[in-house]
C-alpha positions as CSV (number, residue, x, y, z in Angstrom):
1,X,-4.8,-103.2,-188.7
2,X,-6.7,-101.8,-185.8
3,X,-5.5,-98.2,-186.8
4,X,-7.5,-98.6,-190.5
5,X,-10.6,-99.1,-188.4
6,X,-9.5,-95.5,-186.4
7,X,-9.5,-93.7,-189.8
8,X,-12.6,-94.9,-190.8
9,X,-14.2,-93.8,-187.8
10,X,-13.5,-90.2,-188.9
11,X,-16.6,-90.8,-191.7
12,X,-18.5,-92.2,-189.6
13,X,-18.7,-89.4,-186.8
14,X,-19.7,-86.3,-189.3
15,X,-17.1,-83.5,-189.4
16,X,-14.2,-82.4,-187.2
17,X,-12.0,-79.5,-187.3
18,X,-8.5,-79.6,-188.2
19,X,-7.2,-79.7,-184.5
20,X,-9.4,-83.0,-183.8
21,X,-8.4,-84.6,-187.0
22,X,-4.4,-84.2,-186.0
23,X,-5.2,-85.1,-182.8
24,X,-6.4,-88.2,-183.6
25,X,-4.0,-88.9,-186.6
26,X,-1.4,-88.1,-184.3
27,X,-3.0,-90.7,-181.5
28,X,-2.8,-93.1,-184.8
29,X,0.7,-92.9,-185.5
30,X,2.0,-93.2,-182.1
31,X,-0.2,-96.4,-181.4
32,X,0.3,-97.6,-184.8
33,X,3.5,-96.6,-185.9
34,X,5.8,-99.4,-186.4
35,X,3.0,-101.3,-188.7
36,X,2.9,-97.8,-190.7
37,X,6.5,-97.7,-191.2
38,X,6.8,-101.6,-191.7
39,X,3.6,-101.5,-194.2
40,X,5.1,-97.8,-196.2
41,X,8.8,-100.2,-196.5
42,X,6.9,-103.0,-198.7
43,X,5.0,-100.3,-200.8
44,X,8.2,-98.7,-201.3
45,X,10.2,-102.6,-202.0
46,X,7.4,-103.7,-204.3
47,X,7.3,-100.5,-206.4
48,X,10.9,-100.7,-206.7
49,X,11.5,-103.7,-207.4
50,X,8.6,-103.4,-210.3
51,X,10.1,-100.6,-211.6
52,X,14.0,-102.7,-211.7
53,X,12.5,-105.4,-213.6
54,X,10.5,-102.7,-215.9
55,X,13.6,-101.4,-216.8
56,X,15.3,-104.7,-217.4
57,X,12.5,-106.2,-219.4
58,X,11.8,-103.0,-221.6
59,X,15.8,-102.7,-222.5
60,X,15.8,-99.2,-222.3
61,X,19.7,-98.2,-223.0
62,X,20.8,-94.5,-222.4
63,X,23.2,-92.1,-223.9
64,X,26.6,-92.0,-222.9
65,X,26.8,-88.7,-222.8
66,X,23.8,-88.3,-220.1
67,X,26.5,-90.4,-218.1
68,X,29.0,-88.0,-218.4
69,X,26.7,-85.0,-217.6
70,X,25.6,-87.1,-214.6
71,X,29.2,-87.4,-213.5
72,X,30.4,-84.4,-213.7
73,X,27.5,-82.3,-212.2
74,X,28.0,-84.6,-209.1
75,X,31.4,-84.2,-209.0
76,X,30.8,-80.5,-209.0
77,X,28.1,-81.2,-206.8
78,X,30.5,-82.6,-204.4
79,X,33.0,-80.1,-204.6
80,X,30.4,-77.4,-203.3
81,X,30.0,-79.8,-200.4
82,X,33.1,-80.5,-199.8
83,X,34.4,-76.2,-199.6
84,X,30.9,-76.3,-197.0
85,X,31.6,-78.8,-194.4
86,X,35.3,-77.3,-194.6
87,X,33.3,-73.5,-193.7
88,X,31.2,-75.9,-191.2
89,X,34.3,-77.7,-190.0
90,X,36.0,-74.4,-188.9
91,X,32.8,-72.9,-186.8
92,X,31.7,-76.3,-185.2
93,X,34.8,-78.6,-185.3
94,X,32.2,-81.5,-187.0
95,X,34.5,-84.2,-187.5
96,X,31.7,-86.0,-189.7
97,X,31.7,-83.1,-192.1
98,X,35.3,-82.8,-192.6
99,X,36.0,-86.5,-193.4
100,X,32.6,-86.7,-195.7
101,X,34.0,-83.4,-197.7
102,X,37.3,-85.2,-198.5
103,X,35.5,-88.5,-199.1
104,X,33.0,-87.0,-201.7
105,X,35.5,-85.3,-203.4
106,X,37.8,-88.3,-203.6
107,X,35.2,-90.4,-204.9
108,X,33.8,-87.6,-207.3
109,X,37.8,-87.4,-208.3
110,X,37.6,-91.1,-209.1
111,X,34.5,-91.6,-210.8
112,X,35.2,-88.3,-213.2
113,X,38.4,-89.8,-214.6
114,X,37.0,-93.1,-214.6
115,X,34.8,-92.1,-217.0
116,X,36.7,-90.2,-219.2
117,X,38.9,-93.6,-219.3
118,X,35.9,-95.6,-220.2
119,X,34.6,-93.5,-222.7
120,X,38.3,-93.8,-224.6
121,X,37.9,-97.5,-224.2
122,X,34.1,-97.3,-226.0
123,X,35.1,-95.8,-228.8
124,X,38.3,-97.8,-229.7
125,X,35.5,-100.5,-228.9
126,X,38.1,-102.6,-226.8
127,X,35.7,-102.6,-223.6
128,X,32.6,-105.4,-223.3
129,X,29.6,-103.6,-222.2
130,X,29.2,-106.2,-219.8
131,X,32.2,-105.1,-217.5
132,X,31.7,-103.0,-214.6
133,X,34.5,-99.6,-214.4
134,X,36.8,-100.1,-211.5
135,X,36.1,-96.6,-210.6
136,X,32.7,-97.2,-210.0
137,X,33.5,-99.7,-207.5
138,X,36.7,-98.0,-205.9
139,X,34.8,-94.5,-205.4
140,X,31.7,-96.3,-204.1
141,X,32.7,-98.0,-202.0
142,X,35.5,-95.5,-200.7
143,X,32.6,-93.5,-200.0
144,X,30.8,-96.4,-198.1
145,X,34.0,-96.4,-196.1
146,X,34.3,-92.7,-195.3
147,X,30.7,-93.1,-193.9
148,X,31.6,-95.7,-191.4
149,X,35.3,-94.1,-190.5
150,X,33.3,-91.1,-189.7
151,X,30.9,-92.8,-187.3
152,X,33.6,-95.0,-185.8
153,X,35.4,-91.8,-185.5
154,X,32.7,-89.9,-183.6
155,X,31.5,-92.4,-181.4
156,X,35.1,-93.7,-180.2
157,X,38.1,-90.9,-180.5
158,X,37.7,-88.2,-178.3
159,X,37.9,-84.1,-179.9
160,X,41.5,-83.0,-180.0
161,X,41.6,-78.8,-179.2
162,X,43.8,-78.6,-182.1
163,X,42.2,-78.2,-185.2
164,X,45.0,-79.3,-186.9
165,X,45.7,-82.4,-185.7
166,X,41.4,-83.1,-186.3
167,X,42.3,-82.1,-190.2
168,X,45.9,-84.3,-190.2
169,X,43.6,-86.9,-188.4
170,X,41.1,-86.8,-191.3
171,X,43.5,-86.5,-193.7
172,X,45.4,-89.8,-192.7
173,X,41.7,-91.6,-192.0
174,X,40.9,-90.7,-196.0
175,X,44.6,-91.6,-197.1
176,X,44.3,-94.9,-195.5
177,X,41.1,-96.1,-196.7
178,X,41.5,-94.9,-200.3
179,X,44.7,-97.3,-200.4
180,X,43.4,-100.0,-198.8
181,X,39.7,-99.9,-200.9
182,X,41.8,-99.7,-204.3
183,X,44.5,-102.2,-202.7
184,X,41.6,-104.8,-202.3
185,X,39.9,-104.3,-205.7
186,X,43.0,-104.1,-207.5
187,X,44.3,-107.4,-206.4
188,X,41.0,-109.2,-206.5
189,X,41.7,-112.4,-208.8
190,X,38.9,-111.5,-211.6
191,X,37.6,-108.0,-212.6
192,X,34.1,-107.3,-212.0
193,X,31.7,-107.9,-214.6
194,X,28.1,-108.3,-214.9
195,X,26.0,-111.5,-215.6
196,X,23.4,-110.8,-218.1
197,X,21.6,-114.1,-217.5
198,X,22.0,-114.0,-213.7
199,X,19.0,-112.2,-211.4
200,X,21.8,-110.2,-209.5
201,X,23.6,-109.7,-212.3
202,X,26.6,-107.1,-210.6
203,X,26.7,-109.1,-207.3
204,X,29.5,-107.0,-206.3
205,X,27.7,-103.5,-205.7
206,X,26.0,-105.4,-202.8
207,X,29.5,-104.8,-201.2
208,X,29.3,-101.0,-201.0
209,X,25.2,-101.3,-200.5
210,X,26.0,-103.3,-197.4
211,X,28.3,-100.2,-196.1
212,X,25.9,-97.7,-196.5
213,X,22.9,-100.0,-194.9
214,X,25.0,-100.0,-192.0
215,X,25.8,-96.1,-192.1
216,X,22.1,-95.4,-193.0
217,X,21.2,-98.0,-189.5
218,X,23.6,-96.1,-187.4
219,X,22.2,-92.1,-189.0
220,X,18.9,-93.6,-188.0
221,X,19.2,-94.4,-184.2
222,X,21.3,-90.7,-184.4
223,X,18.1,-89.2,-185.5
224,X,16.1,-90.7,-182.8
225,X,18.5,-90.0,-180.5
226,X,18.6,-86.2,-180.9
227,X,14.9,-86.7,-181.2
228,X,14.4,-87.3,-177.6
229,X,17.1,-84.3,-176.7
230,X,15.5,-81.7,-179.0
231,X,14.6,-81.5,-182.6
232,X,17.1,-82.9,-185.3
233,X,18.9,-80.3,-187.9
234,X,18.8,-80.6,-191.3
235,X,22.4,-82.3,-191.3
236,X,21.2,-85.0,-189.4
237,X,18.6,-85.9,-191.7
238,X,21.1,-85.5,-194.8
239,X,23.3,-87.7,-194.0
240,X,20.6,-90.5,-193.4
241,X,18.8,-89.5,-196.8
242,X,22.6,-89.5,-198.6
243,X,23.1,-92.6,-197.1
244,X,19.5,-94.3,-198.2
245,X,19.5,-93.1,-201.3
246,X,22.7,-94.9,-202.0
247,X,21.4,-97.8,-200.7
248,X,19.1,-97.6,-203.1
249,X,21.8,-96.4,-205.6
250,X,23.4,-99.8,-205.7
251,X,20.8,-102.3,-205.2
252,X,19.3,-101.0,-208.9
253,X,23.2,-101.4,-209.9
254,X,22.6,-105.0,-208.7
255,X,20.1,-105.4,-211.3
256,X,22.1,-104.0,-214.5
257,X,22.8,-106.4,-217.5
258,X,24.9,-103.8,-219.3
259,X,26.6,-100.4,-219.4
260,X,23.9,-97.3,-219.9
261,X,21.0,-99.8,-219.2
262,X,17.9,-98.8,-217.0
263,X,18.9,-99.8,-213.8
264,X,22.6,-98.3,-214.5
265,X,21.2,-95.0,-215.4
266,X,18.6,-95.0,-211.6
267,X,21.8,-96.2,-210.0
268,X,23.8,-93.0,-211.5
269,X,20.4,-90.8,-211.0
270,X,20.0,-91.5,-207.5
271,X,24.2,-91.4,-206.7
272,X,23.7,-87.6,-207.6
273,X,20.5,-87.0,-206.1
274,X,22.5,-88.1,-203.1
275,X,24.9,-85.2,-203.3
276,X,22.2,-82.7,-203.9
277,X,20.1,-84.0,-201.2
278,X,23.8,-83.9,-198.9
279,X,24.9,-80.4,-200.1
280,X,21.2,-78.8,-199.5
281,X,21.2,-80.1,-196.1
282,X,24.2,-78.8,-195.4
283,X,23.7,-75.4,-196.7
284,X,20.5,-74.8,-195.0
285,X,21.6,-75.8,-191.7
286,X,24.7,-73.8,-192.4
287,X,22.0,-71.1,-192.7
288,X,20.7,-72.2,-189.4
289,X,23.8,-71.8,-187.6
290,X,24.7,-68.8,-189.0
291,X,21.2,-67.2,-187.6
292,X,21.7,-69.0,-184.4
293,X,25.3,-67.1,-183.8
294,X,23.6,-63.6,-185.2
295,X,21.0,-64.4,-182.7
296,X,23.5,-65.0,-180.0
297,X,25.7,-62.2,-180.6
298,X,23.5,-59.8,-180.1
299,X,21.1,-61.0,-177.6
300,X,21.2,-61.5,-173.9
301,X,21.4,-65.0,-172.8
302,X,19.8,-65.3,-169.8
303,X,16.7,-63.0,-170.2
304,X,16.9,-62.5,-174.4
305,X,16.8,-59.2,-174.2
306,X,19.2,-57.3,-176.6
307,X,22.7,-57.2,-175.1
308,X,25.2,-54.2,-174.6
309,X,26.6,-54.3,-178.3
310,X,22.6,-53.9,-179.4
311,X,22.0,-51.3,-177.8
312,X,24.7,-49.4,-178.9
313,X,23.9,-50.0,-182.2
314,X,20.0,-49.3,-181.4
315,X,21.1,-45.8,-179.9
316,X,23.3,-45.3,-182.9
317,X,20.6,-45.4,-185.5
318,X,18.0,-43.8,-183.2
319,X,20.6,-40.6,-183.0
320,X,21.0,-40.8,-186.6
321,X,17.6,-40.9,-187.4
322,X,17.0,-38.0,-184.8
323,X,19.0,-36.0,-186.7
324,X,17.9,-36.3,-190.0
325,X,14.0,-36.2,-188.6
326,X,14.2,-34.1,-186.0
327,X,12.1,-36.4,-183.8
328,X,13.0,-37.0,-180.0
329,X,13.4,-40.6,-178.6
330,X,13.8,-41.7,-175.0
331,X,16.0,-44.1,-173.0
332,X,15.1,-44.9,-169.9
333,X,17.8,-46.6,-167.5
334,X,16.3,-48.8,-164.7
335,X,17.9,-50.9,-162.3
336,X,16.7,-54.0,-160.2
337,X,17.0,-53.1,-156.5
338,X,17.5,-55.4,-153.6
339,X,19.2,-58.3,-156.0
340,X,22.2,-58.8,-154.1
341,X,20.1,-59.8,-151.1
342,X,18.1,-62.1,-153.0
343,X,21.0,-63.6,-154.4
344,X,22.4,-63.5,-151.0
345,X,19.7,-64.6,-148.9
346,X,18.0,-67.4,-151.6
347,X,21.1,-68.5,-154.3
348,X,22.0,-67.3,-157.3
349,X,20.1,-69.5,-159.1
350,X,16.7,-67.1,-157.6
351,X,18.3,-64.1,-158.3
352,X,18.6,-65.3,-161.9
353,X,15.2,-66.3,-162.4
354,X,14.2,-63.2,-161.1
355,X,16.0,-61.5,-163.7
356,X,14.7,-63.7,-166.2
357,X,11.1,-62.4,-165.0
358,X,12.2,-58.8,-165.0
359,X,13.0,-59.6,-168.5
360,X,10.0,-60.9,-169.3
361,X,7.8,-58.2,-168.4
362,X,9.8,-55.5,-170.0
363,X,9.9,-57.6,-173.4
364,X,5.9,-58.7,-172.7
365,X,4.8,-54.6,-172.3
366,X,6.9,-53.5,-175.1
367,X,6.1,-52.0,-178.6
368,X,6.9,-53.9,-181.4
369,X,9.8,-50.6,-182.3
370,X,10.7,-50.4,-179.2
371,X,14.2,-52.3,-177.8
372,X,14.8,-53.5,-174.6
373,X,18.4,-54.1,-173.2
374,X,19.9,-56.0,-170.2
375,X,23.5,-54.0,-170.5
376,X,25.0,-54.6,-167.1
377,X,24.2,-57.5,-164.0
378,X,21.0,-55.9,-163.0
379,X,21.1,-52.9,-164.9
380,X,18.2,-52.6,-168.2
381,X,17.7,-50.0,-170.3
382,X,14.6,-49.5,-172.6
383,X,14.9,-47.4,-176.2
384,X,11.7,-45.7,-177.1
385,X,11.3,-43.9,-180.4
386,X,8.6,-41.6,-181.0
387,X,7.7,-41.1,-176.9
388,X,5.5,-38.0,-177.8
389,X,3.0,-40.7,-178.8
390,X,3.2,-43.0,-175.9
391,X,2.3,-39.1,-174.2
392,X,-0.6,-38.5,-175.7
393,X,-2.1,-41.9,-175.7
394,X,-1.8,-41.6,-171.6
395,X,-3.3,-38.4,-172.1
396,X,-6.7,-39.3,-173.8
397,X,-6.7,-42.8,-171.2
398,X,-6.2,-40.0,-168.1
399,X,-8.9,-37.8,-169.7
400,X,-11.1,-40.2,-170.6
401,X,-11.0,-41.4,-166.5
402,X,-11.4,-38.0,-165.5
403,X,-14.3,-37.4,-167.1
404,X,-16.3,-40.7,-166.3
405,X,-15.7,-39.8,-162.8
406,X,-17.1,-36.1,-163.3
């Protein structure tokens, strides 16, 4: 590729700083980037794939119990999710995160007492290890389901003002694709079972690995898209990682012989790296937010100064820590004259801007402990603790000039 010959260049040209070199790799990837993604998506295939047919070839065979722990720490996993996107739900209205919670817990549900059925059926010994739990498929692919509903959902119905009808909504969306999934796998003609001879030997887990290819598509252009508006949050790129990783989840299920084989064992490894990788994303955008509305709450939002209900609470810890120190502070209260006829005479839109200037200077020639405030229209108000020293430093700078012009 012609980019290869770019990064060699670097040697060739002797040193550059760290500036030059992003520059340059940043030049790289935006000439070059589809080859780099298309060349990183074979690495990533081949090692894959090398590692499935490791796994099949060495007949590695797990415990188990590593299943069950796996099972249940997702399912716990998705229950902390689930009680997050409710939290998110109710301060954003994020129709995504309330039908993902109920979907993740459903198929955590599912999979739990699947298991626990399974394992009853092992040790009575009246299960081949060759069969495939119809848990595994229901709550997979119920969760491949939830995914799409969720995107059909937020691209096509519009948002109701009524949070309750958005949760009755959801609530009937889940309802209605749980029965359906379990409808269509309980009256399929044969159970699912897995062909140890065969290359794909579970040929049915490319059912729910088709759904999430198509959620994981659609997550991608979202990314892009809110991209080019701004930068993406955390979420966004949760739910295309949750979404991947399953893909991933279920193409190594493809590949299993047996129960507790290699493959079956990355498939369950990467299911619950999925809800860690969901329920991190979530939290630390929910940390986001929440700094975003502290932010917003008590900050101006036209010039970012601090707002009325700051600088009450400014004044009310300056007082108390007058009293207690005996040290004097200063407020000085300063208003912009002659607004009304700019707004009059050139828009509102000026008059703004020159408040947002205003606000810019005060914020630009204040001390780091000092706090200035737009409390009013055009009405500031600036909080100085300690003044006495802002005194004497004019002082020595007045002194100083007097005495270089004697």
């Amino acid at each position: 590729m012609g980019g290869w010959g770019t990064i060699s260049g670097f040697a060739r040209h002797g040193q550059f700083s760290a500036t030059e070199v992003a520059a340059r790799l940043a030049a790289l990837w935006k000439k070059e980037h589809s080859r780099i993604l298309l060349a990183s998506a074979l690495g990533l295939g081949v090692i894959f794939l090398g590692s499935i047919f490791y796994l099949r070839s060495a007949e590695i065979v797990g415990n188990p119990q590593t299943y069950l722990y796996l099972e249940i720490g997702g399912t716990l996993i998705s229950f902390c999710y689930a009680a997050n996107a409710l939290v998110r739900f109710r301060g954003t209205h994020d129709r995504t995160a309330l039908i993902l919670s109920f979907g993740f817990v459903l198929s955590g549900i599912i999979e739990t007492v699947s298991y626990f059925g399974l394992n009853d059926q092992l040790q009575s010994g009246h299960v081949p290890m060759t069969s495939i739990p119809m848990g595994w498929m229901v709550s997979r692919t119920l969760l491949g389901v939830m995914l799409l509903a969720a995107i059909l959902i937020e691209r096509y119905i519009p948002t109701a003002r009524q949070p309750s009808r958005e949760t009755a909504g959801a609530l009937l969306v889940v309802a209605t694709a749980a029965y359906l999934t379990s409808a269509a796998f309980l009256a399929a003609p044969a159970a699912p079972v897995a062909h140890a001879s065969h290359v794909f030997s579970r040929p049915w887990d490319l059912l729910p690995a088709g759904l999430f290819l198509v959620a994981a598509i659609y997550f991608r252009k979202r990314l892009l898209s809110n991209a080019s508006k701004g930068a993406p949050s955390l979420y966004d790129y949760s739910l295309f990682g949750v979404a991947a990783l399953n893909i991933v989840c279920h193409l190594a299920a493809t590949f299993s012989r047996q129960l507790f084989d290699g493959p079956f064992f990355l498939a369950e490894v990467s299911k619950t790296l999925s809800y860690v990788v969901m329920l991190s994303g979530a939290l630390l955008d929910q940390a986001r937010l929440f700094e975003q509305v502290r932010s917003m709450a008590v900050s101006d939002p036209l010039t970012g100064l601090a707002n009325y209900r700051r600088l009450l609470s400014v004044l009310e810890a300056e007082l108390d820590r007058s009293r207690r120190t005996q040290r004097a502070f200063s407020i000085v209260l300063l208003d912009m004259d002659g607004l009304k006829a700019i707004n009059d005479q050139y828009g509102h839109l000026t008059g703004s801007r020159a408040l947002v200037r205003l606000g810019k200077i005060l914020r630009s020639h204040s001390r780091a402990i000092d706090t200035a405030a737009r409390y009013g229209g055009d009405e500031f108000a600036l909080v100085l603790p300690r003044p006495a020293a802002i005194l004497r430093a004019r002082c020595r700078t007045r002194s100083r000039a007097a005495s270089r012009r004697g």
